[in-house]
C-alpha positions in Angstrom: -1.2 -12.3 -7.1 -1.7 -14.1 -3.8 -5.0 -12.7 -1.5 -4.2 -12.4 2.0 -7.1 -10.9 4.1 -9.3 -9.6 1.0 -5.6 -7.8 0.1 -3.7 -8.9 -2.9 0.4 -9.5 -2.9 2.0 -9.9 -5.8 3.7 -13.6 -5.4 7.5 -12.8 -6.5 7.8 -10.8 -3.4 5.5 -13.3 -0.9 8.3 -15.6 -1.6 11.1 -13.5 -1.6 9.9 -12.2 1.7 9.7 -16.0 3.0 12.9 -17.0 2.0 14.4 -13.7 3.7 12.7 -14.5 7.0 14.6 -17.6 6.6 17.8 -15.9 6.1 17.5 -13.9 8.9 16.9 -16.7 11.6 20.0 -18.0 9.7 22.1 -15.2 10.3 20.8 -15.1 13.9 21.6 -18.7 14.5 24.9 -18.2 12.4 25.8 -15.4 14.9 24.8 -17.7 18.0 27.2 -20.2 17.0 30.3 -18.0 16.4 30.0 -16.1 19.4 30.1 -19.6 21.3 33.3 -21.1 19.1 34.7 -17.5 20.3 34.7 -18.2 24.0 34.8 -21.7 24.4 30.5 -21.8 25.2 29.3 -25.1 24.8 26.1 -24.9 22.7 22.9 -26.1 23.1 20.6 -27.4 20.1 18.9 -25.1 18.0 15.7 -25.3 19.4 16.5 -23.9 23.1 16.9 -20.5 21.5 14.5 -20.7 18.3 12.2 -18.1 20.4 15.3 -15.4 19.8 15.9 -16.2 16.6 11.9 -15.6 15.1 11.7 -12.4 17.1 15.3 -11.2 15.3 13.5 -12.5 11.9 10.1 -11.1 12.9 11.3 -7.3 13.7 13.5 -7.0 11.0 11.5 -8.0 8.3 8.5 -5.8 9.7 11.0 -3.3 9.3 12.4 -4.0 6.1 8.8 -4.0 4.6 8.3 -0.2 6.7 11.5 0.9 4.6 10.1 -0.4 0.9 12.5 -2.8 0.8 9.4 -4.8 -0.7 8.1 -2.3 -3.7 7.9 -4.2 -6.9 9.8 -1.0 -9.0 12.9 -1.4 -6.7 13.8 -4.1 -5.1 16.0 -5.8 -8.2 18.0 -2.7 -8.1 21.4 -3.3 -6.2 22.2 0.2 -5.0 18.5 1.3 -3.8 18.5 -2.6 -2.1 21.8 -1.5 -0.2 21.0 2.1 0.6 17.7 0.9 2.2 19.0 -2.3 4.2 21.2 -0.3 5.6 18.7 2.2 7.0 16.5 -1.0 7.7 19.3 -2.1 10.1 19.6 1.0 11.0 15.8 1.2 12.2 16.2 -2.4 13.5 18.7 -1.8 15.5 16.7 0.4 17.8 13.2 -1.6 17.6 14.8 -4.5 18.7 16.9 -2.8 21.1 13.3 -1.3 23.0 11.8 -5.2 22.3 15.3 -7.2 24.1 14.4 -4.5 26.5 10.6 -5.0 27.0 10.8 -8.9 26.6 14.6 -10.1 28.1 13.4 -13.9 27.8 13.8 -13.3 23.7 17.0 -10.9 23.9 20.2 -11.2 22.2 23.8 -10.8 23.2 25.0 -7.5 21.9 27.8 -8.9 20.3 25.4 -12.2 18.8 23.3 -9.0 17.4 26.0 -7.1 15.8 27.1 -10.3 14.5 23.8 -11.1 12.9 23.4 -7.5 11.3 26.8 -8.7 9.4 25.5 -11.7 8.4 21.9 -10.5 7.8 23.2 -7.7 5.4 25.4 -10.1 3.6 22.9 -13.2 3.2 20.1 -10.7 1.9 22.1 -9.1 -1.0 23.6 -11.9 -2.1 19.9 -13.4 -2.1 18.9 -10.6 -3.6 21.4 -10.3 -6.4 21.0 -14.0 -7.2 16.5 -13.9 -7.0 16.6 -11.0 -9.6 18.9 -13.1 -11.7 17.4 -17.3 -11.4 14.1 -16.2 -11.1 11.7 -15.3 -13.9 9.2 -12.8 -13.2 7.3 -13.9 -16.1 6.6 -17.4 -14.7 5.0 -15.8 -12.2 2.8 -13.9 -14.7 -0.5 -15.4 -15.1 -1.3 -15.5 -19.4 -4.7 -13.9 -20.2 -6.8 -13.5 -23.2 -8.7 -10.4 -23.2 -12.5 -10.9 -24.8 -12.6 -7.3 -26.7 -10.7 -5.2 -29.2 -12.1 -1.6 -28.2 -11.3 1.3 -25.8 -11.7 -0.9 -23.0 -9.4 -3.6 -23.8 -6.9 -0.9 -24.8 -7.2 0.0 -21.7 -5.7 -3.4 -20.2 -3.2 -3.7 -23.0 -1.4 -0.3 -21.9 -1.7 -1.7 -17.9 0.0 -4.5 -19.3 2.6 -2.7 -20.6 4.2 -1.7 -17.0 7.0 -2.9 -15.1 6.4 -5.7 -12.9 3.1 -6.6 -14.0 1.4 -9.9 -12.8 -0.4 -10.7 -16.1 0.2 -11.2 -19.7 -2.2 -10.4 -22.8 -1.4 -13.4 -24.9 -4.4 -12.7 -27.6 -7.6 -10.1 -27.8 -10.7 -11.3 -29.4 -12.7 -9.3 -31.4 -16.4 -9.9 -30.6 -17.9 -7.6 -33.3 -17.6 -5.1 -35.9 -17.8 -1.9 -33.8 -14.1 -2.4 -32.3 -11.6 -2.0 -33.9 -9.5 -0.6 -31.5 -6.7 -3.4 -31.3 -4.9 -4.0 -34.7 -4.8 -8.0 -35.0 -7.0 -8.7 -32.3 -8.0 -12.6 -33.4 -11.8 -12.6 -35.2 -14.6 -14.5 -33.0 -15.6 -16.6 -35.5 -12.0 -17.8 -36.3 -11.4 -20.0 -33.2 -13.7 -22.8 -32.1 -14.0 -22.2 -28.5 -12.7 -20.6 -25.9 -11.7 -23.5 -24.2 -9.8 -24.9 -26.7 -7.9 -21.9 -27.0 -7.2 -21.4 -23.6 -5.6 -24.6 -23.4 -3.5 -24.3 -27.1 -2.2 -20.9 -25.3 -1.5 -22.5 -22.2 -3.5 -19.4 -20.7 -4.8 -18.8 -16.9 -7.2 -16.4 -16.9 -9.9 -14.6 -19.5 -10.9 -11.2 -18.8 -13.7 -9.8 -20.1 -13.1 -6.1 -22.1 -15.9 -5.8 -24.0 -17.5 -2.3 -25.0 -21.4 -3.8 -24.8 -22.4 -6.8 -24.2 -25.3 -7.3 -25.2 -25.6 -9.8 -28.3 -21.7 -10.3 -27.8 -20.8 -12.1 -24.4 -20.5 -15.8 -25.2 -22.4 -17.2 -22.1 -22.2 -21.0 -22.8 -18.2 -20.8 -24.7 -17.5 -18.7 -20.9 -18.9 -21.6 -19.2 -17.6 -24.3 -20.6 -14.2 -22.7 -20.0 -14.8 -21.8 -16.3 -15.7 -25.3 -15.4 -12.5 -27.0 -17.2 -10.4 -24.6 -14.5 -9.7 -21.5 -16.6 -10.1 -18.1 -14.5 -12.9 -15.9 -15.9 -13.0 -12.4 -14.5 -14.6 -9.3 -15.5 -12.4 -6.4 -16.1 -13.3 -4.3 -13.2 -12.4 -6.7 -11.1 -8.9 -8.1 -12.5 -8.1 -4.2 -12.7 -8.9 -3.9 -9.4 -6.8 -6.7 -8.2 -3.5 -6.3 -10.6 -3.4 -2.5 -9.7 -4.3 -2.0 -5.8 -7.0 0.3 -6.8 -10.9 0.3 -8.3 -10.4 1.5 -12.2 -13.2 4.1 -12.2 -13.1 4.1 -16.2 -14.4 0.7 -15.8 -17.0 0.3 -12.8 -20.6 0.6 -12.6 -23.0 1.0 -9.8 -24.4 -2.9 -10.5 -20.1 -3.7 -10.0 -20.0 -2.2 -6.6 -23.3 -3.7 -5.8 -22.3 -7.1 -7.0 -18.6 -7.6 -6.2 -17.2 -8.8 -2.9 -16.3 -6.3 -0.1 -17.7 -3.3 1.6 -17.9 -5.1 4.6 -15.7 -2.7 7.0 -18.7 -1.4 8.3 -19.6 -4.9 10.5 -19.7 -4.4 13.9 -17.0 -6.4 15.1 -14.8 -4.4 12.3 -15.6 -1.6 13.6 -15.2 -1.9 17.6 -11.8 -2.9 16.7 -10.8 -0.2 14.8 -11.8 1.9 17.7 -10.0 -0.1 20.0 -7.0 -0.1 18.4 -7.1 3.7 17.6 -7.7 4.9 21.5 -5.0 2.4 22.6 -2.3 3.5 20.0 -2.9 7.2 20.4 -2.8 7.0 24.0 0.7 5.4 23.4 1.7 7.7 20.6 0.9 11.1 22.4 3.6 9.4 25.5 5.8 9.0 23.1 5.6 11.8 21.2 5.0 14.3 23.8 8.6 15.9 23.9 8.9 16.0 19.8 5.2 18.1 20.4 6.9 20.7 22.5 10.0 21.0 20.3 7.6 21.7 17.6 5.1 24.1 19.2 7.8 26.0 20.4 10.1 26.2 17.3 6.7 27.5 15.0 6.0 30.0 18.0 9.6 31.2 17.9 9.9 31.3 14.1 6.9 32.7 12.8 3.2 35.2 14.3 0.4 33.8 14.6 -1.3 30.4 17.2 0.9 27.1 17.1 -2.3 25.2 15.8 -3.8 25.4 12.6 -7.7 24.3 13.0 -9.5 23.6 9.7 -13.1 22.1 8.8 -12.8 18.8 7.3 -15.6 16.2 5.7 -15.4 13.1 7.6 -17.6 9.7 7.8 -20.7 10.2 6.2 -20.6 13.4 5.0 -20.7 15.1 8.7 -18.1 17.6 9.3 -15.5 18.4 11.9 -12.1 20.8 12.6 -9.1 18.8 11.9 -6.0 19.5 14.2 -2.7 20.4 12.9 0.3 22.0 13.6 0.7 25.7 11.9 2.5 25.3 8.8 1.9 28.3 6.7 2.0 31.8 6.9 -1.4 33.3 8.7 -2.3 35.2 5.9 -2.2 32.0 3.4 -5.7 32.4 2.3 -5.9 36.2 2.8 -9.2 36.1 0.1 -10.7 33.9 1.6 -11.0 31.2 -1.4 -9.8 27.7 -0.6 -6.6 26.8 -2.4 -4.5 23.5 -3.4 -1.1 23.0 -1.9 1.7 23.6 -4.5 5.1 21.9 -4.7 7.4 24.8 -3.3 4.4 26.6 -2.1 5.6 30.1 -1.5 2.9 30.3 1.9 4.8 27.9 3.9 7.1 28.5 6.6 10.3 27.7 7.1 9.9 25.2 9.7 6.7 24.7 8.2 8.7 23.0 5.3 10.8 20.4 7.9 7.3 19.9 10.0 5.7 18.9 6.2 8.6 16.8 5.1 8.4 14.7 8.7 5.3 14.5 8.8 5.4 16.0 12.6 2.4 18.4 11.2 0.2 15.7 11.3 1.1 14.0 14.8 -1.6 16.9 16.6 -4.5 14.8 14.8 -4.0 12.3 17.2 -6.2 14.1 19.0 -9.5 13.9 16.4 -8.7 10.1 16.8 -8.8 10.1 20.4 -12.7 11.8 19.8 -13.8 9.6 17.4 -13.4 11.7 14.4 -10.7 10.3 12.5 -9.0 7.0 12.6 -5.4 6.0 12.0 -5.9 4.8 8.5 -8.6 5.9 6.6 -9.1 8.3 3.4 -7.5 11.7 4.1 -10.5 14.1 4.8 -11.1 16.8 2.4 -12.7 20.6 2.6 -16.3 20.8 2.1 -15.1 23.5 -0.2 -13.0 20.7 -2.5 -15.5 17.7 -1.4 -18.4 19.9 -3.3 -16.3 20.9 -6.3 -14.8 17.3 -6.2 -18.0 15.0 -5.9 -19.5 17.1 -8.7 -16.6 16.3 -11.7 -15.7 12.1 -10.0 -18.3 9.7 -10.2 -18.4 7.9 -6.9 -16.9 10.6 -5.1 -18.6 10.3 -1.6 -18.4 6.5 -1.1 -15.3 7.2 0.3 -16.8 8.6 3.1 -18.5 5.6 3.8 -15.2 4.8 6.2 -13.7 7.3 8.9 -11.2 9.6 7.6 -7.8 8.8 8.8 -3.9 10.3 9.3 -2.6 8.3 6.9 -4.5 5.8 4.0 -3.9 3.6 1.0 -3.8 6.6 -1.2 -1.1 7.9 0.6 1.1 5.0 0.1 0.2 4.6 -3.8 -0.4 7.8 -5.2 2.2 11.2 -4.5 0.9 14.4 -3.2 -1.7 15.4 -5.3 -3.4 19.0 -6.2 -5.8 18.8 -9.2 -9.1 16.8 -9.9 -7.5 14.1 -12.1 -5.1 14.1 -8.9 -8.0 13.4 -6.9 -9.6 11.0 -9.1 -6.6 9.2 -8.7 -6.3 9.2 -5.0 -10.2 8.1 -5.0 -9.6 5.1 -6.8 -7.3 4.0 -4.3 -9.6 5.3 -1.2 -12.2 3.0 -2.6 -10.2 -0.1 -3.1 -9.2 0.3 0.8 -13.0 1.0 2.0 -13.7 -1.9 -0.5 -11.3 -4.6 1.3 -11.0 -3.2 4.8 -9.5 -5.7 7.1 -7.2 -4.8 10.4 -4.1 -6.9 8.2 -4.5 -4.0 5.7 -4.8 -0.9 8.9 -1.5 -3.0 9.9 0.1 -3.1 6.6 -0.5 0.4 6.0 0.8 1.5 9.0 4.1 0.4 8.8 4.1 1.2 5.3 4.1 4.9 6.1 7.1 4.7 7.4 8.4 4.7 3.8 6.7 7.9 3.3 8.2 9.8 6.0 11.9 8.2 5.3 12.0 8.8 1.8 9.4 11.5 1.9 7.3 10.0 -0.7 4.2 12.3 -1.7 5.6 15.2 0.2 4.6 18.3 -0.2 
């Protein structure tokens, strides 16, 4: 993992994403130079047009990271690769279409762009095809010994068990008697130091598992490691950065005292935040207006009852407010008046309530609560007091999320598919927490185009 702006990127991708924005300029420069063979244009060295060629390689790989072409579960398979480049060109196409028409100084020839789509598309499977096959993802994985042989390291040993991992558990140690959790975890007393073993295992990192550790953590052994260059983290913490989320199983209050982070709340942090939300919603509701009208008036035509749907929400701090949205369920959904969890194929919801959901147009109104101040962009997605009270009495931790401003779209949302349960929620929390934890406008930004994923391949819909 490479940290970027308190945000961790796995490295396999960080350089398959550099060696793509390479290709792309490429097949931009590669188009330049057969459009002039093609009608006799005499050329001029590269550098006279280098400020077309970054904005090509700039917008399209923006957009190939909004259409997941840079998940770690799918981008070594061939046909998902080609299904979403497509679409990515697709998408690009039209960004850079409104860019060549915003900035002409940096726009290309219509035939030099259609030329460097071809090229583009080619270059980046056949980079693609040959980066799952040369390079090891297991070189980039960072060897670990795990101190502990109990629930805890369990824990980290079925983590390391998923696809794409960063790490590998190259030996547990047992510490004491009480865990016996991990069948031939390696006896403390049977090695001579950590050190020593670190470097006869060639390993990066030691992570710290251990059930108690009182009477068990071997301060000066830990030491002695640290200063010869080996990694020693605690396990909350390595959780936190191989997995994108804080492990709840594993913190404690003195963890989320202690650790870095929890600095989004800073002044400067936070007048930009607000800065950036009145300026983009201002542009968004332009944009959007005629998709707003299409949509009020298709769920008044379709369906009784008002085109909004106003519901109280828990937003920063615990202070509640109505959350705008376009109606899409029946009037009657919660005829008893009980609160209730949206189901996958839930009978209540309309039928343009269903296309609205899948689009994601039901939650364009919101743009308005940004505009006041109550939500922003990117933020956890506010709950009911209802849920928040039922919620924050089962999940340890629970309100800290409300440390940030609630937002349209989050972390969570990008991680973690539509949930409607407590362990759902507990789920979704870890992830709210890692985002309030490393807040940082690169990670608004990331998440953002992001959710463009979400709406294309209607990931977490329901």
């Amino acid at each position: 993992m490479i940290r970027l702006f308190k945000h961790y990127i796995p490295a396999p991708l960080l350089l398959l994403g550099a060696i793509e924005f390479m290709l792309l300029m490429l097949a931009a420069e590669a188009a330049w130079q057969v459009r002039a063979a093609q009608i006799g244009m005499e050329m001029f060295p590269t550098t006279a047009r280098l400020n077309e060629v970054i904005t090509y390689a700039a917008v399209v790989s923006v957009v190939m990271l909004a259409t997941g072409l840079y998940e770690t579960h799918g981008y070594r398979s061939f046909r998902l690769t080609a299904t979403r480049l497509l679409v990515a060109f697709g998408l690009s196409l039209v960004v850079l279409s409104v860019v060549f028409f915003l900035l002409p100084d940096v726009a290309l020839w219509r035939s030099i762009f259609l030329y460097a789509m071809l090229f583009s598309f080619v270059l980046i499977m056949a980079a693609r095809g040959l980066f799952a096959r040369l390079v090891n993802w297991d070189r980039f994985r960072r060897r670990v010994i795990v101190v502990g042989a109990g629930d805890r390291a369990a824990k980290l040993g079925e983590v390391g068990k998923g696809p794409n991992v960063g790490f590998q558990i190259v030996r547990y140690i047992r510490m004491t008697e009480r865990e016996p959790r991990i069948e031939g975890a390696t006896v403390r007393e049977d090695i001579v130091g950590f050190h020593d073993l670190a470097e006869e295992l060639g390993v990066d990192e030691i992570v710290l598992a251990l059930e108690e550790r009182r009477g068990a953590l071997p301060v000066a052994d830990l030491l002695k490691a640290k200063l010869a260059g080996v990694r020693v983290s605690e396990m909350s913490s390595f959780l936190e950065r191989e997995t994108g989320r804080v492990d709840l199983g594993s913190v404690s209050p003195s963890w989320l005292i202690f650790s870095d982070g929890f600095l989004g709340a800073k002044h400067m942090s936070v007048v930009g935040k607000r800065a950036f939300d009145v300026l983009a919603s201002l542009t968004l509701l332009v944009v959007s207006s005629p998709l707003l009208l299409i949509a009020a008036l298709l769920i008044k035509l379709t369906s009784r009852g008002p085109i909004f749907y106003h519901q109280e929400r828990v937003g920063q701090l615990g202070r509640s407010f109505n959350v705008i949205k376009f109606r899409s369920m029946r009037t009657d959904a919660e005829k008893d008046g009980t609160p209730q969890w949206a189901q996958r194929h839930d009978p209540r919801v309309t039928t343009i309530g269903r296309i609205i959901r899948a689009t994601r147009i039901d939650e364009i109104p919101q743009i308005f609560n940004v505009l006041r101040g109550d939500m922003s962009f990117v933020g956890p997605r506010p709950e009911r007091p209802f849920f928040v009270r039922d919620l924050a009495a089962q999940i340890p931790f629970y309100h800290e999320r409300h440390v940030a401003k609630p937002g349209i779209t989050g972390w969570a949302q990008l991680n973690y598919p539509y949930g409607a349960s407590v362990d759902d929620a507990r789920h979704k929390l870890e992830y709210d927490l890692y985002y309030v934890k490393n807040y940082s406008m690169f990670l608004d930004l990331l998440i953002l185009i992001q959710t463009v994923r979400v709406v294309l391949w209607r990931d977490g819909v329901r």
